[in-house]
VEXMARSE-369454 format. One line per 8 residues: number of its first residue (from 1); their letters; for each residue y, z, x of N, C-alpha, C. Coordinates in nm, 3 decimals, always signed. Layout:
// residues N
NUM) a) Y,Z,X,Y,Z,X,Y,Z,X  ...
END
This chain:
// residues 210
1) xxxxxxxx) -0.231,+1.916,+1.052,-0.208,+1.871,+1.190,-0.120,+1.972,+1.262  -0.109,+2.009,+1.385,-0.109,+2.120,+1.442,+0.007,+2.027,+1.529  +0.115,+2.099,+1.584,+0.255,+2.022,+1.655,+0.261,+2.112,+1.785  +0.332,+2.045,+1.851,+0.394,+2.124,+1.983,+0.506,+2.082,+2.018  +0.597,+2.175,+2.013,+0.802,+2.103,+2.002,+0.833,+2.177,+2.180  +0.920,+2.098,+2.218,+0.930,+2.078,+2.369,+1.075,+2.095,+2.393  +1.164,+2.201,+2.416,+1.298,+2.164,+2.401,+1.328,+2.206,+2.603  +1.432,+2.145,+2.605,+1.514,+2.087,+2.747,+1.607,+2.155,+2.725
9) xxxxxxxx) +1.648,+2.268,+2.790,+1.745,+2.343,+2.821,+1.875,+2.244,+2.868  +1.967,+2.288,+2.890,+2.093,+2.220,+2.955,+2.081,+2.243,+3.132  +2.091,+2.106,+3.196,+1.986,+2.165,+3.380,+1.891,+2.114,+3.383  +1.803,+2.066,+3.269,+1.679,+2.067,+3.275,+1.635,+1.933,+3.262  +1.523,+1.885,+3.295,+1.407,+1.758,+3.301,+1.307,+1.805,+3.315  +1.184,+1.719,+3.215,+1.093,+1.729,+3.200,+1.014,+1.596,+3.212  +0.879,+1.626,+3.195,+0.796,+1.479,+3.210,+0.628,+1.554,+3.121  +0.593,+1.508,+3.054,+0.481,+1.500,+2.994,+0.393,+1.387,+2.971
17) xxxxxxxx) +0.256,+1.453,+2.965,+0.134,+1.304,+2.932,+0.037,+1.365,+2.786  +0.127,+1.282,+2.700,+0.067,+1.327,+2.551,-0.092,+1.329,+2.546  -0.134,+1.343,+2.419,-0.305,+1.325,+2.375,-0.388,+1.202,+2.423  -0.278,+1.052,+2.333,-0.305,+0.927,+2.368,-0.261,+0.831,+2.513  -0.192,+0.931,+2.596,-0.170,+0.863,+2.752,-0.028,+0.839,+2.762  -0.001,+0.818,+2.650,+0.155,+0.797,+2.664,+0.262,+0.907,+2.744  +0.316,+0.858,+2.809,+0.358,+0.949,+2.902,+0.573,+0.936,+2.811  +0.583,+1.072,+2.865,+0.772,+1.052,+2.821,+0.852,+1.197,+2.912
25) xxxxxxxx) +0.941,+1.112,+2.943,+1.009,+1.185,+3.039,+1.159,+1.221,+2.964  +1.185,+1.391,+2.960,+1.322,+1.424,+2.873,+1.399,+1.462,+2.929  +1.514,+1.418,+2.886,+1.655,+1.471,+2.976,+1.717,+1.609,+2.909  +1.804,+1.651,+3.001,+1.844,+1.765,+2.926,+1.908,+1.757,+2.803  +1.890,+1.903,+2.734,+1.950,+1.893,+2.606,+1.855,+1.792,+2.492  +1.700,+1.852,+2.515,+1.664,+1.724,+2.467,+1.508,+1.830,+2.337  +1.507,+1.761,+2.238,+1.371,+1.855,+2.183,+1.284,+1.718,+2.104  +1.168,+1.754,+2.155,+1.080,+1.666,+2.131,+0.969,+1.771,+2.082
33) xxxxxxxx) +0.905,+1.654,+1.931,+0.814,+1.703,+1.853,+0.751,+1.651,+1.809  +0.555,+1.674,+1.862,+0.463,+1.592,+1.821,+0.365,+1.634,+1.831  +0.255,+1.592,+1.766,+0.101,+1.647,+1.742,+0.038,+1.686,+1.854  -0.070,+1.755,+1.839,-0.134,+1.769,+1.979,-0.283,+1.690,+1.967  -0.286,+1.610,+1.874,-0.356,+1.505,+1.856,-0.326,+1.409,+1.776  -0.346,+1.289,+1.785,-0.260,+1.201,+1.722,-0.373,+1.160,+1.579  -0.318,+1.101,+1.498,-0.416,+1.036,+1.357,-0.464,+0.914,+1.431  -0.568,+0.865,+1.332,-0.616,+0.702,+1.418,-0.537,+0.593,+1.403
41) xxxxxxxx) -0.463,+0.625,+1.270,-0.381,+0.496,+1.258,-0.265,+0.481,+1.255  -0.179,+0.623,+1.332,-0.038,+0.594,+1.354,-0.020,+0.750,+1.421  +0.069,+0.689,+1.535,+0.133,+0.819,+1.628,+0.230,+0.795,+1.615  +0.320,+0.956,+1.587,+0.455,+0.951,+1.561,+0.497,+1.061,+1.594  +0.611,+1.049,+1.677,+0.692,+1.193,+1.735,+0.819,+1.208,+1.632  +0.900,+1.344,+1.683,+1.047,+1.337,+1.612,+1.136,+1.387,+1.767  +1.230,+1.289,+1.794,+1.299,+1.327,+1.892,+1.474,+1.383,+1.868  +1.486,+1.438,+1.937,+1.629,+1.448,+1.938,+1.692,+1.514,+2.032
49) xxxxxxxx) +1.786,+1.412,+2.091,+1.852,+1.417,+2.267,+1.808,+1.244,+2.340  +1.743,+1.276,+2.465,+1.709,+1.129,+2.523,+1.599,+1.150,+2.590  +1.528,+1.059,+2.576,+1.384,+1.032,+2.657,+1.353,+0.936,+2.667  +1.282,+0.876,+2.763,+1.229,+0.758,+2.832,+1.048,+0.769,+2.816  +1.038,+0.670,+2.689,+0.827,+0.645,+2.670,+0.798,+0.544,+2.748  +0.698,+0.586,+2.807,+0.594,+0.458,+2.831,+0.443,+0.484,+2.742  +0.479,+0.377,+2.701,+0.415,+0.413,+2.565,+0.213,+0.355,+2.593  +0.136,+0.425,+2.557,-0.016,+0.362,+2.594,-0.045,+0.264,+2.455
57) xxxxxxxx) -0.074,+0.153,+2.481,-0.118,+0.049,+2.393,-0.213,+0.090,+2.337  -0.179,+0.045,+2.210,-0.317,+0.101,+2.099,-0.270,+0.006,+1.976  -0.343,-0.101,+1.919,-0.281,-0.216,+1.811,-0.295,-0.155,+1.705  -0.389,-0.037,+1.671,-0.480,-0.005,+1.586,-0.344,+0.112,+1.506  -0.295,+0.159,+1.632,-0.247,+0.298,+1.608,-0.072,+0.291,+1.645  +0.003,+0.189,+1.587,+0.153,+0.193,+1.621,+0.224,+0.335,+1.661  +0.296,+0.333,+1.719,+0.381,+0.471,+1.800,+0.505,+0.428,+1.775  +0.542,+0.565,+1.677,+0.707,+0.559,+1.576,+0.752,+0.694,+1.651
65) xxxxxxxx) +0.893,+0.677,+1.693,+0.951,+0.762,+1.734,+1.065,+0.825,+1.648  +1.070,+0.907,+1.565,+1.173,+0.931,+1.445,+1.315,+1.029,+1.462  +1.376,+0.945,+1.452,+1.552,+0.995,+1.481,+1.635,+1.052,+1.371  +1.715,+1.093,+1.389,+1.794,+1.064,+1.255,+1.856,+0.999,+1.203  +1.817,+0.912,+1.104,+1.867,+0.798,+1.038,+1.773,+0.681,+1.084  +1.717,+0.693,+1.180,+1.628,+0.576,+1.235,+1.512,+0.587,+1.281  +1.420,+0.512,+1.303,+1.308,+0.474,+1.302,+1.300,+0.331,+1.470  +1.229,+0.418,+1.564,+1.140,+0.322,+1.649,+0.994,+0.274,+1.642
73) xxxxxxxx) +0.988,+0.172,+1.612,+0.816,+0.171,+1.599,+0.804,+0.090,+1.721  +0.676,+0.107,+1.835,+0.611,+0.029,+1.909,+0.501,+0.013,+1.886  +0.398,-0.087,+1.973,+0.236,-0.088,+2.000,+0.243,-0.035,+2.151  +0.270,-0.089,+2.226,+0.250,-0.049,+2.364,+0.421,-0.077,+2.489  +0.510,+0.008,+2.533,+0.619,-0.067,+2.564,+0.668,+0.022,+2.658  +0.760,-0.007,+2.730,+0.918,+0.054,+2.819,+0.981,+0.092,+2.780  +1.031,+0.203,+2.715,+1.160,+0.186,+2.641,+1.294,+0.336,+2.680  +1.385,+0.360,+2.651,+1.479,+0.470,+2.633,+1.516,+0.477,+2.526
81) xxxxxxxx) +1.536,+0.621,+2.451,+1.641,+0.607,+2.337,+1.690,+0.743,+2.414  +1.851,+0.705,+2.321,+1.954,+0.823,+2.386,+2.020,+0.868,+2.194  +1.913,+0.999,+2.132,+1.956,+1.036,+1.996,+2.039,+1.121,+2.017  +2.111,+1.208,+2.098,+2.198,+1.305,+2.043,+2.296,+1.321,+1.958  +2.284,+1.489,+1.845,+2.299,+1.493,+1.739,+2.456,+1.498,+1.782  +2.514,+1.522,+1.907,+2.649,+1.572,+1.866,+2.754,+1.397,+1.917  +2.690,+1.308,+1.942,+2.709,+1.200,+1.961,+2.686,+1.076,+1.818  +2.791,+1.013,+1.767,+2.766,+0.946,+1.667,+2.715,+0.793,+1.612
89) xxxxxxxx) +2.639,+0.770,+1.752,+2.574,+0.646,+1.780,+2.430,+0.683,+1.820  +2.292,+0.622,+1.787,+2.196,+0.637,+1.856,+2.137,+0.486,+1.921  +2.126,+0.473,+2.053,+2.069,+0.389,+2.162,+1.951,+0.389,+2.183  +1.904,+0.224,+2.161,+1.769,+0.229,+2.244,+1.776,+0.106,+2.333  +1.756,+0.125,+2.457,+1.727,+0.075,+2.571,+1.583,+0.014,+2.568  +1.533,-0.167,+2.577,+1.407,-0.184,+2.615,+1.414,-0.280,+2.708  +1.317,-0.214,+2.807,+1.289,-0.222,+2.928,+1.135,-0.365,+2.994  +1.070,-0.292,+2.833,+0.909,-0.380,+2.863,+0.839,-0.379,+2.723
97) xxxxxxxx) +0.792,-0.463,+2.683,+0.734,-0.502,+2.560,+0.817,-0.521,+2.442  +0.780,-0.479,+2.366,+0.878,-0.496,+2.228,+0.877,-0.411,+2.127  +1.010,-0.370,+2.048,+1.010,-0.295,+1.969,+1.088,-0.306,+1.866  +1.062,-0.222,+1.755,+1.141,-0.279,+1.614,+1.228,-0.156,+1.567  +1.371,-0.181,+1.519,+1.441,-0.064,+1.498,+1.440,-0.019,+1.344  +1.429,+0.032,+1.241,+1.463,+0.087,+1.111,+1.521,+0.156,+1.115  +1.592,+0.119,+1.022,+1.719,+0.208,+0.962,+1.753,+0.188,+0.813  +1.684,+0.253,+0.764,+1.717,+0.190,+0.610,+1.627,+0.076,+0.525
105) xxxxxxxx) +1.708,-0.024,+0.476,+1.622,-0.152,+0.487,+1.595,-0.194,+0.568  +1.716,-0.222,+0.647,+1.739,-0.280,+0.788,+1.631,-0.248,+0.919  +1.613,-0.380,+0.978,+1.511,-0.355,+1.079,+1.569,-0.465,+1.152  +1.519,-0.425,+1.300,+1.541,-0.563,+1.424,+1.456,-0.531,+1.530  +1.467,-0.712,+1.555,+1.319,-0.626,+1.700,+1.423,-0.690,+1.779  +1.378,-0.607,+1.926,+1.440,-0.602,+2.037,+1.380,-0.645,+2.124  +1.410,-0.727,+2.192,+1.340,-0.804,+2.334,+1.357,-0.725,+2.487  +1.285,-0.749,+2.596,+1.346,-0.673,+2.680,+1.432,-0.710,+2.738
113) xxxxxxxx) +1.559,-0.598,+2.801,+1.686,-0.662,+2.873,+1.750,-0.645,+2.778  +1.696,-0.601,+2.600,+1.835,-0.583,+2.546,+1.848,-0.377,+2.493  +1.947,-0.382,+2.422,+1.970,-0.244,+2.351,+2.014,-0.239,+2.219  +1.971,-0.187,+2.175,+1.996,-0.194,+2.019,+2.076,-0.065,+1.987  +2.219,-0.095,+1.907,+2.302,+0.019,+1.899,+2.301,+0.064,+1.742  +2.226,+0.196,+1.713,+2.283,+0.258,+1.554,+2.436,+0.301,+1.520  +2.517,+0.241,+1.460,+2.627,+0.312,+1.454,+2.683,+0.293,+1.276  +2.709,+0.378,+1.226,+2.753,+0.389,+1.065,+2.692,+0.332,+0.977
121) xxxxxxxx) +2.490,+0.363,+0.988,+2.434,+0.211,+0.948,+2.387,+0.104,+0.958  +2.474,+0.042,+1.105,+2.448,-0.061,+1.086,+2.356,-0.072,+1.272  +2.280,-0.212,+1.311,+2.179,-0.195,+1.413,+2.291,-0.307,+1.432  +2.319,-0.307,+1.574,+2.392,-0.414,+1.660,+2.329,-0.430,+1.784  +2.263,-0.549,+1.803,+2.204,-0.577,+1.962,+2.297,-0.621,+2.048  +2.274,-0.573,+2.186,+2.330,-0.631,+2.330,+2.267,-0.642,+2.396  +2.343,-0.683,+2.565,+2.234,-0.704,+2.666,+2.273,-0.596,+2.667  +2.152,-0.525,+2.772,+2.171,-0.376,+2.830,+2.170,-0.371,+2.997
129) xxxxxxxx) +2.235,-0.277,+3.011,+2.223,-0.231,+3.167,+2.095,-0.102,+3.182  +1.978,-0.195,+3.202,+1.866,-0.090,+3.201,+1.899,-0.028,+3.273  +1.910,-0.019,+3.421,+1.924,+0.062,+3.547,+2.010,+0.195,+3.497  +2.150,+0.150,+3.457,+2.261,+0.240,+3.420,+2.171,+0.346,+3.289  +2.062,+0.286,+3.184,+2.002,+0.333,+3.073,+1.876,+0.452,+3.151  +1.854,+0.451,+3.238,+1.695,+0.518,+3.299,+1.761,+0.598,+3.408  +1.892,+0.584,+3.467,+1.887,+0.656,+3.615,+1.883,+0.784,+3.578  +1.933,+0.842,+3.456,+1.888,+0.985,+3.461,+1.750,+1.039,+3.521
137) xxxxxxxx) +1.672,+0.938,+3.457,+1.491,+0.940,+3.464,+1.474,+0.959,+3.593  +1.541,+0.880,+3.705,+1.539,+0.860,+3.816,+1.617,+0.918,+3.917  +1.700,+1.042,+3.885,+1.742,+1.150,+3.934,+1.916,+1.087,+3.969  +1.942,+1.037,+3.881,+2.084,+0.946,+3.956,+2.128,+0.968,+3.793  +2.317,+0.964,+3.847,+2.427,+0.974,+3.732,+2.460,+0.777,+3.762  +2.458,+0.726,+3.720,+2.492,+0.538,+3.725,+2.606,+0.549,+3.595  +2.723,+0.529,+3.634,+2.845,+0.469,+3.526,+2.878,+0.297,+3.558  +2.876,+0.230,+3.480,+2.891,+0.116,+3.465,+3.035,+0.079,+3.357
145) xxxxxxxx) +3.149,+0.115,+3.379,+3.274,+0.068,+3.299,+3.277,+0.193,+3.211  +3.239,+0.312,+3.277,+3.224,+0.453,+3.170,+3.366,+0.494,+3.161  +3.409,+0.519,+3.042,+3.532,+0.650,+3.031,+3.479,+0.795,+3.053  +3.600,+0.913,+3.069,+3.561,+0.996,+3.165,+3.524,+1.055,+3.017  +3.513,+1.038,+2.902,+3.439,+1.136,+2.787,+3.300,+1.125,+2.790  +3.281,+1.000,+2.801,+3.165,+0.965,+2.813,+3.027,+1.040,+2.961  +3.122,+1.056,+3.046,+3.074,+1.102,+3.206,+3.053,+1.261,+3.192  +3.160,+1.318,+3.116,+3.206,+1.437,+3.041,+3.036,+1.486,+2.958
153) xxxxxxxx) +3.051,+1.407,+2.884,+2.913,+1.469,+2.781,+2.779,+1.453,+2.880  +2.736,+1.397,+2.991,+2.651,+1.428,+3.098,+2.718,+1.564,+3.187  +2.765,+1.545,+3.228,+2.831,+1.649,+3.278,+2.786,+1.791,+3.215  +2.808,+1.805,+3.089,+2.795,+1.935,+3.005,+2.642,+1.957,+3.010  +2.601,+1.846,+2.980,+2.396,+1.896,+2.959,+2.367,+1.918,+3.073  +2.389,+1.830,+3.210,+2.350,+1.845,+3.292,+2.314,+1.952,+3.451  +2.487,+2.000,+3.379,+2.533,+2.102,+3.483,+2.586,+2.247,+3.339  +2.530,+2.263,+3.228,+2.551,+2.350,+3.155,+2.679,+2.413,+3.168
161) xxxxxxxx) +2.771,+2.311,+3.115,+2.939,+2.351,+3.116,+3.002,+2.315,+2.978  +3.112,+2.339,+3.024,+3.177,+2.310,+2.829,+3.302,+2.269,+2.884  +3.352,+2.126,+2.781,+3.463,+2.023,+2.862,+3.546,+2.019,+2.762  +3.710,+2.046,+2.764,+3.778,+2.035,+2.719,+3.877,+1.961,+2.756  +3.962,+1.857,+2.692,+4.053,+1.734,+2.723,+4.207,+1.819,+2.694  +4.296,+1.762,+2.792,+4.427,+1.771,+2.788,+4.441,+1.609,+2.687  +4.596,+1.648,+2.599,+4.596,+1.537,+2.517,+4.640,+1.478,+2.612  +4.651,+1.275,+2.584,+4.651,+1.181,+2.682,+4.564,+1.136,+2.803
169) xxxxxxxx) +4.471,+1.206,+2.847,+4.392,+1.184,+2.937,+4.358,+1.071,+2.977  +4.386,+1.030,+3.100,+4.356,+0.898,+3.169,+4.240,+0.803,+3.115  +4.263,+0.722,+3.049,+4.165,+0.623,+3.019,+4.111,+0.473,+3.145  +4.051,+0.611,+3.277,+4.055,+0.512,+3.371,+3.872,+0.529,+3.341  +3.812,+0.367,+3.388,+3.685,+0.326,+3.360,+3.624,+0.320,+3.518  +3.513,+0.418,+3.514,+3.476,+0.433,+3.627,+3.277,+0.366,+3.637  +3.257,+0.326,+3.743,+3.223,+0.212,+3.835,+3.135,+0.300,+3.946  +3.005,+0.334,+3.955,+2.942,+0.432,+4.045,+2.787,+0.457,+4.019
177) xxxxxxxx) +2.727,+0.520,+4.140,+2.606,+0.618,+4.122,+2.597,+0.682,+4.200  +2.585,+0.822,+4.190,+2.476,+0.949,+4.290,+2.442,+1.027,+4.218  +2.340,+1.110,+4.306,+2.286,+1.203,+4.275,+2.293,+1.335,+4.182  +2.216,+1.348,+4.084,+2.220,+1.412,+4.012,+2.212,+1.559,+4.116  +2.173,+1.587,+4.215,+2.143,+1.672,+4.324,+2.297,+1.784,+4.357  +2.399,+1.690,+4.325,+2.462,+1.722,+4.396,+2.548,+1.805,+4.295  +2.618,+1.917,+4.390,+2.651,+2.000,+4.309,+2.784,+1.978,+4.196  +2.836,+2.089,+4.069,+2.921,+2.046,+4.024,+3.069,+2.032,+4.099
185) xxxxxxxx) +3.083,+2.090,+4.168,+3.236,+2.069,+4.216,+3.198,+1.912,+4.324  +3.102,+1.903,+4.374,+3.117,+1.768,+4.508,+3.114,+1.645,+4.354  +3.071,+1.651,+4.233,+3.033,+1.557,+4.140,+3.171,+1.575,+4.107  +3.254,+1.650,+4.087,+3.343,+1.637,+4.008,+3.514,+1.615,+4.124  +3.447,+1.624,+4.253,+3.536,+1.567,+4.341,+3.562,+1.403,+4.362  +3.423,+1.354,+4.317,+3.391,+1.222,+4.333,+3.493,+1.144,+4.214  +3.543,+1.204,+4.086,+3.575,+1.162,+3.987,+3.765,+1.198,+4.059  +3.763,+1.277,+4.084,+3.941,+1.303,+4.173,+3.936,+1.242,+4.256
193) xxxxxxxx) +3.868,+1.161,+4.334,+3.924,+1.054,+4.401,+3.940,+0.910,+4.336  +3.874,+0.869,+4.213,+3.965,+0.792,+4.093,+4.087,+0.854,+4.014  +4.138,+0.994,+4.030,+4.229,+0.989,+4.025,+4.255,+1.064,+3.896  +4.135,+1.124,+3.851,+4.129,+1.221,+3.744,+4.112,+1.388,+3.825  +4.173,+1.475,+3.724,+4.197,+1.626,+3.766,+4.148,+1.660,+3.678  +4.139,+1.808,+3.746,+4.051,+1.934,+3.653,+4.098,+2.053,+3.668  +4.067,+2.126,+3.551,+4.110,+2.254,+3.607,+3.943,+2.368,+3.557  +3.934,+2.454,+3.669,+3.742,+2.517,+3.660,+3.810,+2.685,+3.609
201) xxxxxxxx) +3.757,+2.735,+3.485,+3.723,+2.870,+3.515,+3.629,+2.882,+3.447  +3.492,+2.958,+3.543,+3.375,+2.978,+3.535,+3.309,+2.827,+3.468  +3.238,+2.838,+3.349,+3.150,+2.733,+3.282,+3.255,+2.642,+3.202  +3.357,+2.673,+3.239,+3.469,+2.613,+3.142,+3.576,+2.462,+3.221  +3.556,+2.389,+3.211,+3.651,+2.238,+3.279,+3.751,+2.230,+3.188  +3.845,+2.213,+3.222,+3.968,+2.114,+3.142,+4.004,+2.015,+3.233  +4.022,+1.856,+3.207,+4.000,+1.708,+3.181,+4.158,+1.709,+3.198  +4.228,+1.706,+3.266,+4.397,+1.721,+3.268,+4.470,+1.553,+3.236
209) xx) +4.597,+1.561,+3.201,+4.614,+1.419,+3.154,+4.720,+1.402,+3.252  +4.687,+1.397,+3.406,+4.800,+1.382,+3.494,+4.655,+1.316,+3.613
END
């Protein structure tokens, strides 16, 4: 079987329409790897970073999306997962239909409206904030109760920078959305008027604890 691997620069988005219809849209920092024709009785990618499937129904032919450490299987669905390797949790966001998580022995299916969290092992479900889970997809930064590490690691893929923390750094939880459009200094002005500082040379931020 013959592959085609897809990697997402840092800056970058993509959108593809596989063999079987299934369409998946990648965020930066993202490498995706899969056949350029699928088998009859099972399609399966290997991802790693974040992407958003809409997956084409096929009962015959389940669609496994393979992470590290985990396992998505669908038939036909909505979904996000957010795998990045330098992040120690992997997320999946479902949006529409249903899907089942593996990890091990361990398996759970997920309804839509919820998210299923990998962390040390173990699969923990919540509700999810789809909107806040897809706005990348949809050209928007959405924080919903985010700390600024968290805003930080978008930040880096998005605008290809490298973030370094002063010790103590404000553990203020920020509440927002715009445009991914907009440039890094107006994005990172938006975060100094909650009351966090920075200091810029060239590709380089420091996260100040004042």
């Amino acid at each position: 079987m013959e592959y085609n691997t897809i990697t997402i620069p840092r800056g970058g988005q993509y959108q593809l329409t596989m063999a079987d219809g299934s369409k998946v849209w990648l965020n930066a920092g993202t490498t995706l790897k899969f056949p350029r024709t699928f088998a009859d009785n099972k399609r399966a990618v290997e991802l790693s970073g974040e992407a958003y499937f809409e997956v084409a129904k096929n009962e015959s032919a389940p669609f496994v999306v393979k992470l590290n450490n985990m396992e998505v299987q669908v038939l036909g669905t909505h979904f996000n997962v957010k795998a990045y390797p330098e992040e120690s949790i992997i997320k999946t966001t479902l949006l529409e239909g249903k899907v089942e998580l593996k990890a091990g022995i361990n398996s759970t299916l997920l309804q839509p409206g919820k998210e299923g969290v990998f962390d040390a092992g173990n699969i923990l479900v919540n509700n999810a904030n789809t909107a806040e889970a897809i706005a990348w997809k949809n050209g928007d930064f959405l924080f919903d109760k985010s700390d600024i590490k968290s805003i930080m690691q978008q930040f880096e893929r998005w605008y290809d920078i490298d973030v370094q923390y002063e010790e103590g750094v404000p553990k203020n939880r920020f509440v927002g959305e715009f445009s991914r459009n907009l440039s890094l200094a107006a994005s990172l002005k938006i975060l100094e008027l909650s009351g966090i500082h920075f200091t810029i040379s060239g590709k380089n931020i420091t996260v100040l604890n004042r």
